[in-house]
C-alpha positions as CSV (number, residue, x, y, z in Angstrom):
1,X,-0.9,-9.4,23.1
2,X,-4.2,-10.2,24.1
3,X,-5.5,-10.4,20.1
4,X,-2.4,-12.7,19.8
5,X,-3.9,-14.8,23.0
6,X,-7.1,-14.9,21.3
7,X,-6.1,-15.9,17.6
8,X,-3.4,-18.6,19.0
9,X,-6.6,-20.1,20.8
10,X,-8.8,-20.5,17.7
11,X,-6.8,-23.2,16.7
12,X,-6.9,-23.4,12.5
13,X,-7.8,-20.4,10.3
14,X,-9.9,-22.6,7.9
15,X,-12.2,-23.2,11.3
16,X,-12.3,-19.4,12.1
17,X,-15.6,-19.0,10.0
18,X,-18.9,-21.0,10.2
19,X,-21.2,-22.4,12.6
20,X,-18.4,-24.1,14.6
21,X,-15.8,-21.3,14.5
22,X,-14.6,-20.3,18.3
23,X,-16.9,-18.0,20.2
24,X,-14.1,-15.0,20.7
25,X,-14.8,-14.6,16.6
26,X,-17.5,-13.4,14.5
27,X,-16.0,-13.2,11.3
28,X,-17.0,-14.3,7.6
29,X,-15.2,-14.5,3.9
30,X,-15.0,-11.6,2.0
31,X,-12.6,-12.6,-0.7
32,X,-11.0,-15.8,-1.6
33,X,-8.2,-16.8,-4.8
34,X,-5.8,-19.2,-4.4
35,X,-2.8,-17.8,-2.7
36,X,-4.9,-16.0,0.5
37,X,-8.3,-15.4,1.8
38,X,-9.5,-12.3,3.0
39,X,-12.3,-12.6,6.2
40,X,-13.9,-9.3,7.4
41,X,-15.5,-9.0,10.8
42,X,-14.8,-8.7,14.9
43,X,-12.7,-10.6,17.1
44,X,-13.9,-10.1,21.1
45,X,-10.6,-8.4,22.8
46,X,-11.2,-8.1,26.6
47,X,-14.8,-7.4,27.3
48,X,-15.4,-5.8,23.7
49,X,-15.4,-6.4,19.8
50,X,-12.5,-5.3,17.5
51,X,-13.6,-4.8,14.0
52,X,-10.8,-6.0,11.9
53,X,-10.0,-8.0,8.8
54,X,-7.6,-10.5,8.5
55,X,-5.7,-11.9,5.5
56,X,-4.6,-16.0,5.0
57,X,-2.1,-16.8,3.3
58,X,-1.8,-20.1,1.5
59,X,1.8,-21.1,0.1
60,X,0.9,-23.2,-2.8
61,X,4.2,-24.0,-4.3
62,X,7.0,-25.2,-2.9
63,X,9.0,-22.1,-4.1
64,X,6.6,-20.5,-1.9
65,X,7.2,-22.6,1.2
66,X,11.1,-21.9,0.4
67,X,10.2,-18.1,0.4
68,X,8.6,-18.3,3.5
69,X,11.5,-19.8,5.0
70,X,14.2,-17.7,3.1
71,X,13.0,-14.3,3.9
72,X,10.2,-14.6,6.5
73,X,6.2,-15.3,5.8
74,X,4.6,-13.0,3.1
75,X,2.5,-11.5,6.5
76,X,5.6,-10.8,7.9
77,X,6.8,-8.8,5.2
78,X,3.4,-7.2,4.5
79,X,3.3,-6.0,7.7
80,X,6.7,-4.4,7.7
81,X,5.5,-2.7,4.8
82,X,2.7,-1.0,6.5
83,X,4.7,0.4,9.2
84,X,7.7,1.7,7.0
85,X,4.7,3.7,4.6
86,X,3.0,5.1,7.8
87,X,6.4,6.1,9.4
88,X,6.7,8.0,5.9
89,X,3.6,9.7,6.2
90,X,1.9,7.7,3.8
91,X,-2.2,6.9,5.4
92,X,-2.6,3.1,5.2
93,X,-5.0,0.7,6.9
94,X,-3.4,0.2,10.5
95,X,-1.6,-3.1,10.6
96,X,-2.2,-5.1,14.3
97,X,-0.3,-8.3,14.2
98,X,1.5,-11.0,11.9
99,X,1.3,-14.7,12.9
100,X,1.9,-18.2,11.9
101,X,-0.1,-21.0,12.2
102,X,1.5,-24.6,12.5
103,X,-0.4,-27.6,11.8
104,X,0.1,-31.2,10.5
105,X,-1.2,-30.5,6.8
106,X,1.4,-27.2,7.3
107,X,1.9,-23.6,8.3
108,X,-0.4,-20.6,7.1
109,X,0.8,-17.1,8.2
110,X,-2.0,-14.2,8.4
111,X,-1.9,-10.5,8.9
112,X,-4.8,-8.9,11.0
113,X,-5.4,-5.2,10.4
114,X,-7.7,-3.0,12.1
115,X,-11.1,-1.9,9.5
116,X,-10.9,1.6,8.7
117,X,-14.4,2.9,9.5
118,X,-16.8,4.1,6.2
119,X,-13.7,2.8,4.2
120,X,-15.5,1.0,0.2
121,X,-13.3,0.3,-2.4
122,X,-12.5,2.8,-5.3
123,X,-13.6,0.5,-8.3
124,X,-12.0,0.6,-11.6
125,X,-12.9,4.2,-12.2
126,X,-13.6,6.7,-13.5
127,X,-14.0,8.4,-10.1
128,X,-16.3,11.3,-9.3
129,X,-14.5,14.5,-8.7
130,X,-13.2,14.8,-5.1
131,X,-12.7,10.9,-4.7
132,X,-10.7,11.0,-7.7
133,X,-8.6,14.2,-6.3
134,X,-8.4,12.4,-3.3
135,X,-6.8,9.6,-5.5
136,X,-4.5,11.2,-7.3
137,X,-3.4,13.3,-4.3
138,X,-2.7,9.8,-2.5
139,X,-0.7,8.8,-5.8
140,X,1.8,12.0,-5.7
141,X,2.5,11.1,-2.4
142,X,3.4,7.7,-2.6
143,X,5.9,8.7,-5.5
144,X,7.1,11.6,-3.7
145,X,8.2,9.4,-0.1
146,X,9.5,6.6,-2.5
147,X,6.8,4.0,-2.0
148,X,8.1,1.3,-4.4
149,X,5.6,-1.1,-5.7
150,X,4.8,-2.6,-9.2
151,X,1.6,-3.3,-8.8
152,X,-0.3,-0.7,-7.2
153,X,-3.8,-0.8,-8.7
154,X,-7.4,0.5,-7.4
155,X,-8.0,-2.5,-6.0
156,X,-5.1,-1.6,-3.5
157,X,-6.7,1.3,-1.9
158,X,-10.1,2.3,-0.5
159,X,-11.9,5.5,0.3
160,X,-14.0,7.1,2.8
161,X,-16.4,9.2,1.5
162,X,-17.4,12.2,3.0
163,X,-17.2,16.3,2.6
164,X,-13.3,16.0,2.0
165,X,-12.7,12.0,0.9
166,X,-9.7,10.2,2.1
167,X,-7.9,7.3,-0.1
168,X,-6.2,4.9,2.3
169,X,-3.5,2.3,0.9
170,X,-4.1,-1.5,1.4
171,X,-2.2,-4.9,0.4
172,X,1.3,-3.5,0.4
173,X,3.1,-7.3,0.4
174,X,5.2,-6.5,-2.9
175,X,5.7,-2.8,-1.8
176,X,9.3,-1.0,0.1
177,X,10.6,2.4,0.3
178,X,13.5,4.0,-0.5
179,X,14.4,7.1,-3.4
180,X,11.7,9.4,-4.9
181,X,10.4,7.7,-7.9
182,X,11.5,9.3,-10.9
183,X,9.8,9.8,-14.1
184,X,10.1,6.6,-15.7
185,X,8.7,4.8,-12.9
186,X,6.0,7.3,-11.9
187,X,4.7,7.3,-15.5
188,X,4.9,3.6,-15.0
189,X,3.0,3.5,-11.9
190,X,0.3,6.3,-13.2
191,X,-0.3,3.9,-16.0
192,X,-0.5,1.0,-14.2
193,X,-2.9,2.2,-12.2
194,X,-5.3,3.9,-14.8
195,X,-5.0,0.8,-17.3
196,X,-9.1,0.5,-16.9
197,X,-9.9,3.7,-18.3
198,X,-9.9,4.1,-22.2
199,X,-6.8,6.7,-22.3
200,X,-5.4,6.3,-19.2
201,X,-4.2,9.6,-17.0
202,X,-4.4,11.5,-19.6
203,X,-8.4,10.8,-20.5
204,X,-11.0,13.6,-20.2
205,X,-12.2,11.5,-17.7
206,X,-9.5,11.8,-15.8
207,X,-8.8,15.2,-15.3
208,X,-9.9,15.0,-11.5
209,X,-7.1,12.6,-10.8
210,X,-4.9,14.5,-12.4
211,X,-5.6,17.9,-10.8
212,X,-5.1,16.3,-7.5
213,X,-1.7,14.6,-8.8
214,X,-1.0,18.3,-9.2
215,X,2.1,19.1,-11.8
216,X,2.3,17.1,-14.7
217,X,5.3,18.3,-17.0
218,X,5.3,17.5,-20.5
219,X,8.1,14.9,-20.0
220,X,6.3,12.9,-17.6
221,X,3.4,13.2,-20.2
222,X,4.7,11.9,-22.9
223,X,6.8,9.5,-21.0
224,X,2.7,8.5,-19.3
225,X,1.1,8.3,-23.1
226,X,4.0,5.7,-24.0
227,X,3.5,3.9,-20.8
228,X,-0.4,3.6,-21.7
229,X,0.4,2.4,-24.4
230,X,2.4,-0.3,-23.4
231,X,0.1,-1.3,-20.6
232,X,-2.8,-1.1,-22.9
233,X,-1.2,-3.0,-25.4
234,X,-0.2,-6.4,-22.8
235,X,-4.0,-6.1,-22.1
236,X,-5.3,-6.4,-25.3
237,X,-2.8,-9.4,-26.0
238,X,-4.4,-11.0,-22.9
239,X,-7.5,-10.0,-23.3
240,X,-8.4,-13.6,-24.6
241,X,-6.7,-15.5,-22.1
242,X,-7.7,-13.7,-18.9
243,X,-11.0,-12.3,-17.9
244,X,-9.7,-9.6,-15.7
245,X,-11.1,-6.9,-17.7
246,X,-14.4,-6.8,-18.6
247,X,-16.1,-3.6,-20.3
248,X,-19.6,-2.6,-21.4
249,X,-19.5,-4.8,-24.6
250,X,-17.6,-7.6,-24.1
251,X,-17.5,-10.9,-21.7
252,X,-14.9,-13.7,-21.2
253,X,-16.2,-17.1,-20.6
254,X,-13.8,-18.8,-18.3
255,X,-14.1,-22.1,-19.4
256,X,-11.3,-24.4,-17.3
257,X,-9.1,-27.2,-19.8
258,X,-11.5,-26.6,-22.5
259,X,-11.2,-23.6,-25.2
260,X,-11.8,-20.2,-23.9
261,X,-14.3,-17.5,-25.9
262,X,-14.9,-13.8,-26.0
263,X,-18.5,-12.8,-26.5
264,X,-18.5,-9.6,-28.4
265,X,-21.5,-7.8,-27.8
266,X,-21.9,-4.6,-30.4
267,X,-24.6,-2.2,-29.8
268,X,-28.0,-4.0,-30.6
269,X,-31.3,-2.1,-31.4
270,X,-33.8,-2.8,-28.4
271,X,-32.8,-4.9,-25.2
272,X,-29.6,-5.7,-25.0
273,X,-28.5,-9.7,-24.3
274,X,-27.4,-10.6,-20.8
275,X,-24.3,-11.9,-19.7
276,X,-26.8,-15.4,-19.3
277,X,-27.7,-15.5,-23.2
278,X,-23.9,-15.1,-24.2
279,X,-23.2,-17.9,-21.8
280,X,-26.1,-20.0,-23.5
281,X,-24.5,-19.0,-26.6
282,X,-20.9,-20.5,-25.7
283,X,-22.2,-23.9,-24.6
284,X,-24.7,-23.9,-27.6
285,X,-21.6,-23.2,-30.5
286,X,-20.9,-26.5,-31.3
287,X,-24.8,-26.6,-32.4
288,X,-24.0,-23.2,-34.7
289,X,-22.8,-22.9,-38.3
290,X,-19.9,-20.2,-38.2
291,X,-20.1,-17.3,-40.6
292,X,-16.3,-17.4,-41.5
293,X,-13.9,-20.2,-40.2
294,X,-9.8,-21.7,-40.6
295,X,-7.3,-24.0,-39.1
296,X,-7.3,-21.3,-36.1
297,X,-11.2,-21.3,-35.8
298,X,-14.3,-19.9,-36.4
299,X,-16.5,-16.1,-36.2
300,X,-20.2,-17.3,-35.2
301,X,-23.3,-14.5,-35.3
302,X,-26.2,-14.9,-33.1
303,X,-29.3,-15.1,-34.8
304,X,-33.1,-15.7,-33.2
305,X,-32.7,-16.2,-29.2
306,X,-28.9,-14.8,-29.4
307,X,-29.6,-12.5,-31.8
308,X,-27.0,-9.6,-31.1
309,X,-23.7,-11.6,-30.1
310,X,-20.8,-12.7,-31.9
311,X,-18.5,-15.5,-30.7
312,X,-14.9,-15.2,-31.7
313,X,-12.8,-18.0,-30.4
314,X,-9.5,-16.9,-28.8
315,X,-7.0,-18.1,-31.1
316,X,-8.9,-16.9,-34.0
317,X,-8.8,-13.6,-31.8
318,X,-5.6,-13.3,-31.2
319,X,-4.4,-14.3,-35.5
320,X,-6.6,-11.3,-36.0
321,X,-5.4,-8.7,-34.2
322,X,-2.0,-9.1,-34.6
């Protein structure tokens, strides 16, 4: 009640950062995209600081709005969530409150959870050996209580280190329980959730994750190779469209309302470019002769200051690797 006293006081959440935010906050942006913002710090409760993070939500579609008012704000809902996975057992970061804002220009609901001390995020693997036990310990469980979710992905958990590493479970807005997952959806889910590593669960690299999964039966591998596949397969089809996954050789230019490139970088002798060259390279094409080009585009080689990178455009991309 008193953290709801506080936040009701600070007025709008775009004001809750900066130089003029309210003096019961010291917080600052950790992540922004379009639908929510994520700010990290400590709101003052009584006479001390409570470290916490708290998640906007922005409704940017009217389908949104309708949503909202249909079946509760997505904070709401989230926060729900949190409590029905830790009543099952499962360790997430500990949900505080769920509010609304109101204004004139409209509403924004938020979620404020308390930070899990020493907790960093996994990355995109692979993972050393006990973090990645710790991983793939957290994974069995959330099959086994019938965590539902579709898009449970290592940016939806973090880890604190330490002699025995915990994984704790984050961002659970399009997540409910119910039955044990079966195969097809934990093969699903395992996929899903190792789409950034060449292989998926059943890489060498992760055998870690898969020892602290524990029992893998030979149905649930095969029905996790088919899976990979099919998750590997949408991301190679997008691969030229969205820049979520970058690897050691390649880049994405994001390039908004104008044609979008992939800079393929293969292994050069001496330095390697940077990511700054390929981008000097993009905005530089139209100056370039392309080595081989059609109605769907053009293959350009670097030569003298981009010597080492090939530009592809998508579309020319795409026609080739189907």
């Amino acid at each position: 009640l008193v953290l709801a006293d506080v936040l009701s006081r600070a007025g709008d959440p775009e004001g809750w950062i900066g130089e003029e935010s309210p003096e019961d906050l010291r917080l600052e942006e950790v992540k922004r995209s379009t639908v929510r913002t994520i700010l990290g710090g400590e709101v003052r409760v009584g006479g001390s600081w409570l470290p916490v993070h708290i998640k906007l939500f922005r409704p940017m579609r009217l389908s949104d709005r309708a949503r909202d008012a249909l079946g509760g704000s997505k904070a709401d809902r989230e926060l729900d969530n949190l409590l029905a996975a830790r009543a099952g057992g499962l360790p997430t970061v500990a949900p505080l409150l769920a509010g609304t804002w109101r204004g004139s220009a409209g509403s924004r609901s938020f979620l404020v959870t308390a930070t899990e001390p020493g907790a960093l995020p996994i990355g995109d693997g692979p993972w050393p050996g006990s973090i990645a036990r710790a991983i793939g310990g957290l994974l069995r469980a959330v099959h086994d209580q019938g965590l539902h979710t579709h898009d449970l992905h290592p940016g939806n958990m973090l880890v604190v280190p330490g002699a025995e590493p915990r994984a704790v479970l984050v961002d659970l807005g399009n997540a409910h329980m119910g039955e044990r997952l079966d195969r097809k959806e934990r093969a699903k889910g395992l996929a899903f959730f190792c789409q950034y590593q060449d292989g998926g669960l059943l890489a060498r690299a992760a055998a870690p994750l898969r020892e602290g999964y524990g029992e893998l039966p030979e149905e649930l591998r095969s029905a996790c190779r088919q899976a990979t596949l099919r998750v590997r397969f949408r991301m190679l089809s997008a691969f030229g469209r969205r820049a979520f996954r970058p690897c050691r050789h390649t880049a994405v230019e994001r390039r908004p309302r104008k044609p979008r490139w992939i800079t393929h970088r293969p292994q050069p002798a001496g330095d390697a470019p940077t990511a700054a060259t390929a981008r000097a390279m993009v905005e530089a094409l139209d100056t370039l002769e392309p080595v081989k080009s059609g109605r769907r585009g053009g293959v350009y080689i670097g030569e003298g200051p981009y010597a080492g990178l090939v530009a592809i455009p998508d579309a020319y991309y795409q026609a080739a690797k189907i």
